[in-house]
N, C-alpha and C positions, 0 to 999 in steps of 0.2 A: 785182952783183945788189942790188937795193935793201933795203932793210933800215928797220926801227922799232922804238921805243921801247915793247917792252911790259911794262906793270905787270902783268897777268893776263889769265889766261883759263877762263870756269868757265860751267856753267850753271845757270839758274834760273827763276825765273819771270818773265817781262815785265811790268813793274811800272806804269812812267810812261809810258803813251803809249794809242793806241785800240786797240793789241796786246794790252793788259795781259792778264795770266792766259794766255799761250800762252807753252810753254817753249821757252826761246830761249837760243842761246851767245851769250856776252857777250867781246868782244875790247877789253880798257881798255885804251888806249893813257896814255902817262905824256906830262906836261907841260899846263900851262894857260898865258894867254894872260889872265886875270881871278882876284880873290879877292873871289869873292863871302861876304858876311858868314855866309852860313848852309851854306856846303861843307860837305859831308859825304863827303869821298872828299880830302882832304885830300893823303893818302897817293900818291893818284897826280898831283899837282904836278910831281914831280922824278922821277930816278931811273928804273928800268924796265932791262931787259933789252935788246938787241940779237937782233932774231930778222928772218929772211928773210921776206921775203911770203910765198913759198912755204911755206914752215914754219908759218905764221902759219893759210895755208891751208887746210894739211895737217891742223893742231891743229881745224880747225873741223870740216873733214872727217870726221876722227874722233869728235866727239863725237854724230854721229847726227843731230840736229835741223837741218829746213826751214829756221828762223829765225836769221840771228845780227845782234845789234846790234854795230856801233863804236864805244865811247864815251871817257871819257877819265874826268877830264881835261877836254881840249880837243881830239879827235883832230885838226882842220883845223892846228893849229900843225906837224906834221909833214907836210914837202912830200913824200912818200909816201903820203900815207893815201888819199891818190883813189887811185891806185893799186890798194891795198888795196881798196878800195870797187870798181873795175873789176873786179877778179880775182874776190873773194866772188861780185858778181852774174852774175858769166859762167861761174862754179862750178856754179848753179842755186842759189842759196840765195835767200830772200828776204830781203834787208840792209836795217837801219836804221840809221841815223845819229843819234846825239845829240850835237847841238853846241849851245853854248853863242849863235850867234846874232850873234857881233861880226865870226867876219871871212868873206868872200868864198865866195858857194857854187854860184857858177857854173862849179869843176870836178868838181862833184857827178855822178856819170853820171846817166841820166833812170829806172832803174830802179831807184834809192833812195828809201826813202823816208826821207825826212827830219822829224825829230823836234828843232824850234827854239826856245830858251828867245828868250824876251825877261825882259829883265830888270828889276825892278820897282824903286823907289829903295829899299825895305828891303833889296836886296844889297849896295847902294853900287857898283854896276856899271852902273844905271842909263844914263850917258853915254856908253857903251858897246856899247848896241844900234844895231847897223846896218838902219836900218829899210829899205834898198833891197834886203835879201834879201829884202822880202815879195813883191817882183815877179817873185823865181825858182821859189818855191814852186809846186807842182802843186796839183793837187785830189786828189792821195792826200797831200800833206803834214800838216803839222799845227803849230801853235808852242803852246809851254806857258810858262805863266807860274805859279814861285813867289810866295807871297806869305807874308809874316810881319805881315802888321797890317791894320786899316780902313783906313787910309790907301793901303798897298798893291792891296788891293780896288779901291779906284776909281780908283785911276791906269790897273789891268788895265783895270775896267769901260769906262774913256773910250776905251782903248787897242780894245778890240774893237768899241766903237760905231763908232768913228771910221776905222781901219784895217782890222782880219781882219773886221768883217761883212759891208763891200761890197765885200771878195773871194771871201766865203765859203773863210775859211779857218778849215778845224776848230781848235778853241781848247780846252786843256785847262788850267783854275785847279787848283792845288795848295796847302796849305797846310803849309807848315815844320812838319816836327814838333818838338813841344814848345813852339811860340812862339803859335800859332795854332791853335785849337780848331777841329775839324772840322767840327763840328754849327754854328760862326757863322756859316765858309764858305757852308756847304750852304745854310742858312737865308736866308744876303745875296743867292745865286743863287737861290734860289725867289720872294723879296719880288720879284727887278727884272725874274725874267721871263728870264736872260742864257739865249742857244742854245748853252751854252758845255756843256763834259763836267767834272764834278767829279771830281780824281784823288786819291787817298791812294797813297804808295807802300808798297807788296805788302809787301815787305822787311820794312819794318816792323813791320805787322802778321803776319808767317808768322814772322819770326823776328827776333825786340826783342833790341837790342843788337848783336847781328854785322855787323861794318862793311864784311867781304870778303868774298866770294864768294858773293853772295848778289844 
């Protein structure tokens, strides 16, 4: 029976994505695959539990909500996590995906939806964006871009002009907290016009300082 690497399981509020503010189970799978500069789940790199799909399931089952995201981590680094992603969505739940963006996501089933970082050069993971996932994405997907500077700003801004807006692929800029002032973000997407979604995550603001389960 197949089996994965999991850090937690808890729920909360949907924070990062055009979900945000609906509460959602969160399944973090352990291990990444990148060390981006500005991690904030640090915790779930290594280590994790050994639990069944099933089990895995079962834990989501039980906690009552419609929603559950996959995250990590990097959840695509464990060659069971489709799997996972199969079972949830043939569960009836509505599943997201949050990955990181670098590897292969064409065993994604088509009833995910997928929530994909691209990575800005203030991660220093930059070189590490697989840009041919943009051609698997749907039109319920989305990719988000952290940023922690001006500079990161318009690498995003080129990055959307160029690539996500003659896909029309929904784009959601974020700014690092503590590195990047929200109110700059906000102001740089109002000056240039961007069709883009400004995100802050939830977490933060509902509850400053708590790193897990939240």
């Amino acid at each position: 029976m197949s089996t994965l690497r999991l850090c937690e399981l808890f729920t909360s509020l949907q924070g990062e994505s055009h979900w945000a503010g609906y509460p959602c189970t969160f399944v973090r799978l352990a291990g990444c695959n990148l060390d981006c500069a500005y991690c904030d789940t640090r915790y779930a790199r290594e280590g994790g539990e050994e639990r069944t799909i099933d089990a895995i399931v079962e834990a989501a089952r039980a906690k009552g909500l419609p929603m559950v995201e996959v995250t990590g981590g990097e959840p695509l680094t464990q060659p069971a996590a489709g799997e996972l992603l199969w079972r949830l969505a043939g569960a009836g739940f509505r599943v997201l995906l949050e990955t990181n963006g670098s590897l292969p996501l064409d065993g994604v089933p088509p009833r995910v939806h997928i929530v994909m970082d691209l990575k800005a050069p203030g991660s220093g993971m930059v070189d590490r964006n697989r840009w041919e996932n943009l051609e698997l994405l749907k039109s319920t997907d989305e990719v988000k871009v952290v940023l922690r500077d001006r500079a990161d700003y318009e690498w995003a801004r080129e990055a959307w002009q160029e690539r996500l807006a003659p896909r029309r692929i929904r784009t959601s800029l974020s700014p690092v907290w503590g590195d990047l002032p929200p109110a700059e973000l906000a102001a740089w997407m109002v000056e240039d016009r961007l069709d883009v979604r400004f995100q802050l995550q939830l977490h933060r603001v509902l509850w400053p300082g708590a790193e897990r389960g939240v």
